[in-house]
C-alpha positions as CSV (number, residue, x, y, z in Angstrom):
1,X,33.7,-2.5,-17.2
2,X,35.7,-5.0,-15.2
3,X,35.6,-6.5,-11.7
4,X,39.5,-6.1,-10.8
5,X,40.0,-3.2,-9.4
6,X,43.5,-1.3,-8.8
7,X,44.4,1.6,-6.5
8,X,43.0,4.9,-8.1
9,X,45.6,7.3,-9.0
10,X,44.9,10.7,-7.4
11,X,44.4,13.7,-8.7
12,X,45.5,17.0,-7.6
13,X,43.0,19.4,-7.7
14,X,44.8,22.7,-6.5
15,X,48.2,21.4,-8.6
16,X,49.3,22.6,-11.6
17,X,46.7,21.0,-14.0
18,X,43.5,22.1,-12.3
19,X,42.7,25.0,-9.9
20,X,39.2,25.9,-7.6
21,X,38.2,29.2,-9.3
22,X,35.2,31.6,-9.8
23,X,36.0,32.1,-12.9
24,X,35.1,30.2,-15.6
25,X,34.8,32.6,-18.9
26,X,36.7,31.1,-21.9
27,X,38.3,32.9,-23.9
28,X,36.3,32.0,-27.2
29,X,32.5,32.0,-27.6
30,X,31.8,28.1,-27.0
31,X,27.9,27.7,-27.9
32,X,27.6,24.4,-25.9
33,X,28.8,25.6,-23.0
34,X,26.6,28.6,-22.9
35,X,23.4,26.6,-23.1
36,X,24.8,24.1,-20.2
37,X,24.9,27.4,-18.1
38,X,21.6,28.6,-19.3
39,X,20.3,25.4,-18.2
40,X,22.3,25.7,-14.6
41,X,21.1,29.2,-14.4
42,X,17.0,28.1,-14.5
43,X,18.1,25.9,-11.7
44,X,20.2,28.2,-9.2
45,X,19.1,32.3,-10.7
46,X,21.0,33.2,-7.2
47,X,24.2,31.4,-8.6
48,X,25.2,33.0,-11.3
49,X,29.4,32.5,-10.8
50,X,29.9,29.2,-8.6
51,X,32.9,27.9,-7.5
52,X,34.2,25.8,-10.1
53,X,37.1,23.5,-10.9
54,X,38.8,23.9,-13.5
55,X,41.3,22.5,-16.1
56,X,44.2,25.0,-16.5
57,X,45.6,22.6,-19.5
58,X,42.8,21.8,-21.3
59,X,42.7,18.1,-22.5
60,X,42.6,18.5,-26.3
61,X,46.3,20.6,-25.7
62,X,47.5,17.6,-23.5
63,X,46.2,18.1,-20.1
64,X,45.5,15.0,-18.5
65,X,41.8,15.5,-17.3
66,X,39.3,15.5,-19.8
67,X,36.4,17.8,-17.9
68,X,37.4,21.6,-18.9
69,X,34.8,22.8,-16.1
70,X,33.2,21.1,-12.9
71,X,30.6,23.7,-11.6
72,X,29.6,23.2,-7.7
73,X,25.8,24.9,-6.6
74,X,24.5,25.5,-3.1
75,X,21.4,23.8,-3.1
76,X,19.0,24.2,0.1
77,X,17.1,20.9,-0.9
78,X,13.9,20.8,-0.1
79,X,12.1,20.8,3.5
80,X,8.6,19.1,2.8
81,X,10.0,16.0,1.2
82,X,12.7,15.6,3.9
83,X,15.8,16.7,1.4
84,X,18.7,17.7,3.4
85,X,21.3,20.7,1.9
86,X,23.6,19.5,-0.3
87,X,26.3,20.1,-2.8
88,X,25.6,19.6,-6.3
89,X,28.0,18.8,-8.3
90,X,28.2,19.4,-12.6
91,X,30.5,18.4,-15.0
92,X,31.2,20.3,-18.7
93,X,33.4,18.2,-20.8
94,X,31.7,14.9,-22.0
95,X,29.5,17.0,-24.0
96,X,30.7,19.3,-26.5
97,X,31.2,22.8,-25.3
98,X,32.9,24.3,-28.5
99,X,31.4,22.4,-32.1
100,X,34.8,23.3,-33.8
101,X,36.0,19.2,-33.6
102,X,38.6,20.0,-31.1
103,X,37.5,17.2,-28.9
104,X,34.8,15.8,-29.7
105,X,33.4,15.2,-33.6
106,X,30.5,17.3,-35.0
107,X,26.9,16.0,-34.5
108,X,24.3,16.5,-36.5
109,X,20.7,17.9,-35.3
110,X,19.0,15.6,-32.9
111,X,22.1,13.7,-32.4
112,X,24.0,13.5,-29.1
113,X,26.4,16.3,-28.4
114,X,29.9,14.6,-27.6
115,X,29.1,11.6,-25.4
116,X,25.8,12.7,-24.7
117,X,25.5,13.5,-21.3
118,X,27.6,15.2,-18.0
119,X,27.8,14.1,-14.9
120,X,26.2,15.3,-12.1
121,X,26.9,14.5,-8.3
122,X,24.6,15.6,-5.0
123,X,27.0,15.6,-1.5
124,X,25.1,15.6,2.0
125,X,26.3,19.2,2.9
126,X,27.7,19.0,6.5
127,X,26.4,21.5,8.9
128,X,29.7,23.8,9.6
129,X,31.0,23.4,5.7
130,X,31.3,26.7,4.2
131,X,32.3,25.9,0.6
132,X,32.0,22.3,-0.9
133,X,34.8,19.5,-0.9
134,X,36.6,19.3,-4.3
135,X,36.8,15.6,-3.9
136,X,33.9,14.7,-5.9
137,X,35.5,16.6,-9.1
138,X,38.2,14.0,-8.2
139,X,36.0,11.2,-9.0
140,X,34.5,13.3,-12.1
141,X,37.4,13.8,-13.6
142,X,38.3,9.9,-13.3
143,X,34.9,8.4,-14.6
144,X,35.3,11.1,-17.3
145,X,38.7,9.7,-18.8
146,X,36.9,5.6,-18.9
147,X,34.7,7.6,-21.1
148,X,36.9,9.2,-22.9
149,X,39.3,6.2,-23.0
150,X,37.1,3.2,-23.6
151,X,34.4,5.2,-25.7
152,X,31.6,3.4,-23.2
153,X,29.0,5.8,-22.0
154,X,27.6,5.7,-18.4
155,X,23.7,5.1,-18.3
156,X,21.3,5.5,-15.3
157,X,21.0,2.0,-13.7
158,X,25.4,1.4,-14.5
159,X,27.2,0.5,-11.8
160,X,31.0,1.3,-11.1
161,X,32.8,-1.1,-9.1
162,X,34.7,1.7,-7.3
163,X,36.1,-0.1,-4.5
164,X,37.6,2.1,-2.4
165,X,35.9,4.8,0.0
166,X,34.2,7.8,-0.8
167,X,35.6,11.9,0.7
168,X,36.9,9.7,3.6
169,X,39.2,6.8,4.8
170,X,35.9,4.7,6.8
171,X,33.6,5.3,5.0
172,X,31.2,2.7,3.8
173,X,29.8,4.7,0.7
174,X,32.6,2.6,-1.6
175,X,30.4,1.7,-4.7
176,X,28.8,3.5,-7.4
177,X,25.2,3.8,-8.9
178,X,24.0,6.0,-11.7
179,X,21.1,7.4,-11.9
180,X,19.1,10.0,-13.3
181,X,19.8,13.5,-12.2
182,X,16.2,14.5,-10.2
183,X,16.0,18.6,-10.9
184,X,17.7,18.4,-14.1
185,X,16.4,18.0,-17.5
186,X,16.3,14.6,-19.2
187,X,17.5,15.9,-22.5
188,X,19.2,19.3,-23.2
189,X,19.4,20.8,-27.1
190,X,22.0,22.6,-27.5
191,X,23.6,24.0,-30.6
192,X,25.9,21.0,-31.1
193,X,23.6,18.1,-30.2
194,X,21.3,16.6,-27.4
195,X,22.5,16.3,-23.8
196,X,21.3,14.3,-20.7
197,X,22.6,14.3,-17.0
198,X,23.7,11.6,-15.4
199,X,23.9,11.2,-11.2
200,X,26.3,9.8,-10.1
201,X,25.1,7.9,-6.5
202,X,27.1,6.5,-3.8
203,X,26.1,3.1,-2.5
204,X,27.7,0.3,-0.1
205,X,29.1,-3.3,-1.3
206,X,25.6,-4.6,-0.2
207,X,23.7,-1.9,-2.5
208,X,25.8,-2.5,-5.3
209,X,25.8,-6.7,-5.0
210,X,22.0,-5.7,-4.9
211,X,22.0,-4.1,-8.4
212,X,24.3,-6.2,-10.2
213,X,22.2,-9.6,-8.8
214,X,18.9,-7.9,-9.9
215,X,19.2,-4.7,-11.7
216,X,20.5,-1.2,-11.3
217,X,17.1,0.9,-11.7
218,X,15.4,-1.2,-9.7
219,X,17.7,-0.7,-7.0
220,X,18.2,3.1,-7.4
221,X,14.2,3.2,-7.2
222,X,14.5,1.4,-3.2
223,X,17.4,3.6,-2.9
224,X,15.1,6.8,-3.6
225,X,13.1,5.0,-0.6
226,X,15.7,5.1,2.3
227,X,16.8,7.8,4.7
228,X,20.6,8.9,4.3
229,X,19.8,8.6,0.4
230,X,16.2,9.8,-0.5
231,X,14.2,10.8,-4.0
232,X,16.9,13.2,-5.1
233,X,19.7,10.1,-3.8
234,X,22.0,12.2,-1.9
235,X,25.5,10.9,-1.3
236,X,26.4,10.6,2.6
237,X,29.5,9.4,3.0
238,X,28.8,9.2,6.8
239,X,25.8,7.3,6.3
240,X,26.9,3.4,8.5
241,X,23.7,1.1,7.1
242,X,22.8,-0.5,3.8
243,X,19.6,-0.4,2.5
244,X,19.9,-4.6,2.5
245,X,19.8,-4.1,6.1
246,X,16.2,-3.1,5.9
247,X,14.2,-6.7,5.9
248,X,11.5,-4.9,3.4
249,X,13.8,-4.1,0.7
250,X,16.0,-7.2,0.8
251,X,12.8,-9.1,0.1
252,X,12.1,-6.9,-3.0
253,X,15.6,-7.5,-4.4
254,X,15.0,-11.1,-3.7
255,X,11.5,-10.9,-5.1
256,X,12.7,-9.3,-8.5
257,X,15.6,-11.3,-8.9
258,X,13.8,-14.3,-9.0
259,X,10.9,-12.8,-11.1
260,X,13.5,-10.9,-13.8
261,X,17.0,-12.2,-13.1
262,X,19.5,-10.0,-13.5
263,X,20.0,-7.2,-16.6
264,X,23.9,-7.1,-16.1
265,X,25.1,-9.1,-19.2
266,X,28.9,-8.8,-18.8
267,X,31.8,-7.1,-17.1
268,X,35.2,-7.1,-17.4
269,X,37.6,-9.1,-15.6
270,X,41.0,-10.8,-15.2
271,X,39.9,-14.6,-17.1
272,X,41.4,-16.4,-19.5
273,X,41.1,-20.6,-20.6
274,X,42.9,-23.3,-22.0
275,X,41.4,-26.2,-24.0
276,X,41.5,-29.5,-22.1
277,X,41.5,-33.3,-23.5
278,X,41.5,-36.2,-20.8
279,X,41.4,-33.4,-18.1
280,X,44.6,-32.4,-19.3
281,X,44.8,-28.8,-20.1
282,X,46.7,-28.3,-23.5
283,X,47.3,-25.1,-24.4
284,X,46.6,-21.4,-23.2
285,X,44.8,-18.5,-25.0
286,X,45.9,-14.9,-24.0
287,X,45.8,-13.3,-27.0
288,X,48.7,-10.2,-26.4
289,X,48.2,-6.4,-26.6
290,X,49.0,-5.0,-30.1
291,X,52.6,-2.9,-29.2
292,X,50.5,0.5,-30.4
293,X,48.2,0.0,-27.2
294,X,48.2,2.7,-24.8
295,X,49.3,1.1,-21.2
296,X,48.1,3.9,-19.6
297,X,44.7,3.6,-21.1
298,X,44.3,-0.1,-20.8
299,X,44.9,0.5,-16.9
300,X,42.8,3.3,-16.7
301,X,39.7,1.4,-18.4
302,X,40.3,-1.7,-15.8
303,X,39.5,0.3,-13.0
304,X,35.8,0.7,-13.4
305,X,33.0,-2.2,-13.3
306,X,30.5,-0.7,-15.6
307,X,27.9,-2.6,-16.8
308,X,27.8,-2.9,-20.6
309,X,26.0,-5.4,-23.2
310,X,28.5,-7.3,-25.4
311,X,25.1,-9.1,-26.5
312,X,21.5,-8.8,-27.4
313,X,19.8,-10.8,-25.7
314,X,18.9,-12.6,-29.2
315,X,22.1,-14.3,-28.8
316,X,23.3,-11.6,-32.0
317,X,26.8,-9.8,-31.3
318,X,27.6,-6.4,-31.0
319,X,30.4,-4.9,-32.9
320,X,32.7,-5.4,-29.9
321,X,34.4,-8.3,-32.3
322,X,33.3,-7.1,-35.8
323,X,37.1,-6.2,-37.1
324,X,39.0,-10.0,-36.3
325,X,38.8,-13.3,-38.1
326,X,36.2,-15.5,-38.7
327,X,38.0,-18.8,-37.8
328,X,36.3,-20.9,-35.8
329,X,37.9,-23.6,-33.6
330,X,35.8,-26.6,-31.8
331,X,37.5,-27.5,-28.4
332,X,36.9,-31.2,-26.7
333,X,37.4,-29.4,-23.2
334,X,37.9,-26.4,-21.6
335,X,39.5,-24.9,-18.6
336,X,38.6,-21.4,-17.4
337,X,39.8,-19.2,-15.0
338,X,39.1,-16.2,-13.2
339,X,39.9,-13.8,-10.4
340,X,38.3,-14.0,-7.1
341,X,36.4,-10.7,-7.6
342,X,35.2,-12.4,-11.1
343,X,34.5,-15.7,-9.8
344,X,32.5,-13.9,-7.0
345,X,30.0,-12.8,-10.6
346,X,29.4,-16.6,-11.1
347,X,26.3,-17.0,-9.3
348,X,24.7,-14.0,-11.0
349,X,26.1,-15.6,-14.5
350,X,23.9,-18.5,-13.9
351,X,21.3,-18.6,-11.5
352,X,20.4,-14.2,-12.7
353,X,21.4,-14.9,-16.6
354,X,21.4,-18.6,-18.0
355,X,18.8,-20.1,-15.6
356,X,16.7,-17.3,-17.0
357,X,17.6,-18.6,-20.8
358,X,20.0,-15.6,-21.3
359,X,23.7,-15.1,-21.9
360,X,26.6,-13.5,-19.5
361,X,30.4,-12.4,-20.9
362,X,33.3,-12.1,-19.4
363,X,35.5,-9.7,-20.9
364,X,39.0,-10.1,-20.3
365,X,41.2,-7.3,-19.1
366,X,44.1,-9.2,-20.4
367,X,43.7,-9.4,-23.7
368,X,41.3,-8.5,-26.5
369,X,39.2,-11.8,-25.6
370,X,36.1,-12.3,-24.3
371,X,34.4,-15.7,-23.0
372,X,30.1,-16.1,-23.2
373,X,28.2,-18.5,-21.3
374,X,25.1,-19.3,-23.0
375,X,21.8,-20.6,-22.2
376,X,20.4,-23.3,-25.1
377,X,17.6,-20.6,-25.8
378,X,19.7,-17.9,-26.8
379,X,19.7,-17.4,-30.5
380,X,22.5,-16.7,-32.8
381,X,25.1,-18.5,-30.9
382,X,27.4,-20.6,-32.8
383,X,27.9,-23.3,-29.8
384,X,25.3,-26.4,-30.3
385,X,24.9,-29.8,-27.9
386,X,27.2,-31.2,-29.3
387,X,29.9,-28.6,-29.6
388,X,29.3,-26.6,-26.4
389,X,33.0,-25.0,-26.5
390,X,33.6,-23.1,-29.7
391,X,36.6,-20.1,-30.4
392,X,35.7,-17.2,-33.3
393,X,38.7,-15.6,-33.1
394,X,38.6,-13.8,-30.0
395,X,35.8,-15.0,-28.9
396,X,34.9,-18.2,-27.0
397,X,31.1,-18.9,-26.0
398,X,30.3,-21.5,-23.1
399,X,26.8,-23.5,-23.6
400,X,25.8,-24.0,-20.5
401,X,22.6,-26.9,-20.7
402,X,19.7,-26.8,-18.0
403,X,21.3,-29.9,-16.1
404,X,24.9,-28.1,-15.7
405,X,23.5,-24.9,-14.9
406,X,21.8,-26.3,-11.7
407,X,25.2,-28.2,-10.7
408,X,26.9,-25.1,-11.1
409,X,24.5,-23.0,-9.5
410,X,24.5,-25.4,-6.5
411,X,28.4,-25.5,-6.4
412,X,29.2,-21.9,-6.9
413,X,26.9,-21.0,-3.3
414,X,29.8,-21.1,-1.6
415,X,31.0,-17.5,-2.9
416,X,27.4,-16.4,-1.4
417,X,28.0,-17.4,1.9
418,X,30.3,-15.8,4.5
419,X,32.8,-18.5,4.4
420,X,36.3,-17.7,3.3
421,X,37.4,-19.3,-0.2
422,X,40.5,-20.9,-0.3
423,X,42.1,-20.2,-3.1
424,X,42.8,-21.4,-5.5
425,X,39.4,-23.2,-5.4
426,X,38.7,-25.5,-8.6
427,X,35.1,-26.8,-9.7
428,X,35.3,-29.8,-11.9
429,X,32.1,-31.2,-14.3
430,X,34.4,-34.3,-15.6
431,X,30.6,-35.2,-17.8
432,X,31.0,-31.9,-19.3
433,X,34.9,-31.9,-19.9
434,X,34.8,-28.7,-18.3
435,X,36.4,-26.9,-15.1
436,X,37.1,-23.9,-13.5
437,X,39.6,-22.6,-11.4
438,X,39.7,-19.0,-9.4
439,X,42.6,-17.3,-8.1
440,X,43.5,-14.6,-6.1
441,X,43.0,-11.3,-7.2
């Protein structure tokens, strides 16, 4: 999960690695993927062969896309609840299709096939289109490999900070949402494990600020509200308004953020520090990337902003760090930094997470490190009053006290407003021995 975004690569879908086909028979008996059909079949009887992508190189032999199948269904939609036609999109991959450890390794009864889940994706279906658009197995195949690369699962209420537009060049529909899929079931058993389907939903810049301020399901469930998007939250890539437009539903993202906060406890993003003494910045911590890391992995998994929980909200850490030292290091002062996409997270950090007595982590993109700001309540930390900046090997965590988090709250505004920042723009809390300086992306 990370908030700098790069150009995604592009994926050919009628090149060499992947061809539009009705046929989608393998040529051994793969259990999973029978009962993933079965399961399609109950839903679309009339559709027995669709059109599907597929995979020519499989991705266990070295192909480069990790989905073997993406299966695309005519659906009528439905009339009386004002559903328009669509496309609807399924992926078979993230699951496991074959239970011989090819891919993915064997599960035991009641446990989750593969990764768990496929996704699923619903296209307005435009009036004089005959077949579907095999962009949206483009995006599939993408969100697929961060699975299959980074090991994180996508959950309904994620986000993916996808930045860039959606089947075509205008389009506002540049964000990402998941959600639950609405006609499929919410857990499958198959004969290699338990599998869920997961929708992926297009959403603007406004839509997805929305969920990451507040929370994901809560804004899918206004989404499920608004024409262009409705209860089964069809993407329309033509659709020109937000839902933050609508006076109604801005006042219930207000209303919950300041009831709940926000439930987005970290993302990734280009940060690093150095500790400080007499405002004078002494030495800088980007810990380098092991030789054996896979470049083309790393870049890959910085694409995506997903959301993700490096802690419990108990303060207790996850096993993000579990395999590096114990050391611990006290710093007098410290200097962070972040890029502008980051530093536009700050106001969430505090006013949706440590105003509300809860942690936030950056995760940095450049190196195995991540920094935690941390309200006084959180349990577990290891940062105390009087050592608010404290290094476990990777790891640095920020205490940020009641007093500071209302001067910082007040400050960082400014990446709220309309107002261009000049970059590089640093805030400076000389009481604190702390500052913070963001740069351009």
């Amino acid at each position: 999960m990370n908030v700098n975004m790069r150009e995604k690569e592009e994926l050919e879908f009628n090149g060499p690695c992947n061809k539009v086909n009705n046929d989608m028979t393998p040529s051994t008996r793969a259990l999973g993927l029978d009962a993933l059909h079965s399961v399609c079949r109950e839903l679309y009887p009339d559709q027995t062969n669709p059109l599907t992508v597929t995979a020519i190189l499989k991705f266990w032999l070295g192909g480069p896309d990790p989905l073997d199948y993406i299966s695309m269904y005519e659906n009528p939609g439905n009339p009386e609840l004002g559903i328009p036609p669509h496309w609807h999109y399924i992926s078979l991959g993230l699951s496991d299709l074959h239970g011989d450890g090819r891919l993915h390794a064997k599960s035991m009864p009641g446990q989750p096939s593969g990764f768990g889940f496929e996704l699923t994706f619903r296209l307005l279906r435009e009036p004089e289109e005959k077949t579907p658009p095999t962009w949206p197995a483009n995006v599939m195949q993408q969100l697929a490999k961060y699975v299959f690369t980074s090991g994180n699962m996508l959950l309904p209420g994620d986000h993916v900070s996808w930045h860039s537009p959606l089947g075509k060049e205008n389009s506002r529909i540049t964000q990402i949402l998941m959600a639950k899929d609405p006609q499929l079931p919410e857990s499958v058993s198959t004969p290699h494990g338990l599998v869920s389907f997961v929708q992926i939903v297009g959403v603007t810049p406004e839509e997805l600020q929305a969920a990451q301020h507040w929370n994901g399901q809560g804004m899918i469930n206004l989404l499920k509200t608004v024409p262009g998007c409705g209860p089964w939250l069809i993407t329309n890539v033509n659709r020109a308004y937000s839902a933050m437009e609508d006076p109604m539903v801005a006042e219930q993202v207000q209303n919950g953020i300041e009831r709940e906060g926000s439930n987005l406890s970290g993302v990734s993003a280009k940060c690093w520090w150095v500790q400080m003494e007499n405002d004078i910045s002494l030495e800088s911590y980007r810990e380098k990337k092991k030789d054996s890391d896979d470049e083309d992995d790393g870049d890959l998994i910085n694409k995506f902003g997903i959301k993700t929980e490096s802690m419990q909200d108990d303060g207790s850490r996850d096993d993000m760090f579990n395999n590096y030292s114990p050391t611990v290091k006290t710093l007098p002062g410290l200097h962070l930094s972040f890029n502008l996409e980051a530093g536009r997270i700050l106001p969430l950090a505090i006013k949706g997470r440590i105003m509300h007595g809860r942690h936030f982590t950056f995760k940095s993109v450049l190196s195995h490190t991540a920094t935690t700001f941390v309200a006084p309540s959180v349990t577990g930390k290891f940062v105390s009053s009087d050592k608010p900046f404290v290094v476990q090997g990777p790891w640095l965590q920020v205490l940020i006290n009641d007093e500071l988090a209302v001067k910082m709250a007040e400050e960082f505004q400014i990446f709220n407003s309309l107002t261009q920042v000049q970059l590089p723009k640093t805030f400076s809390w000389p009481d604190y021995n702390l500052a913070i300086t963001i740069v351009s992306d």
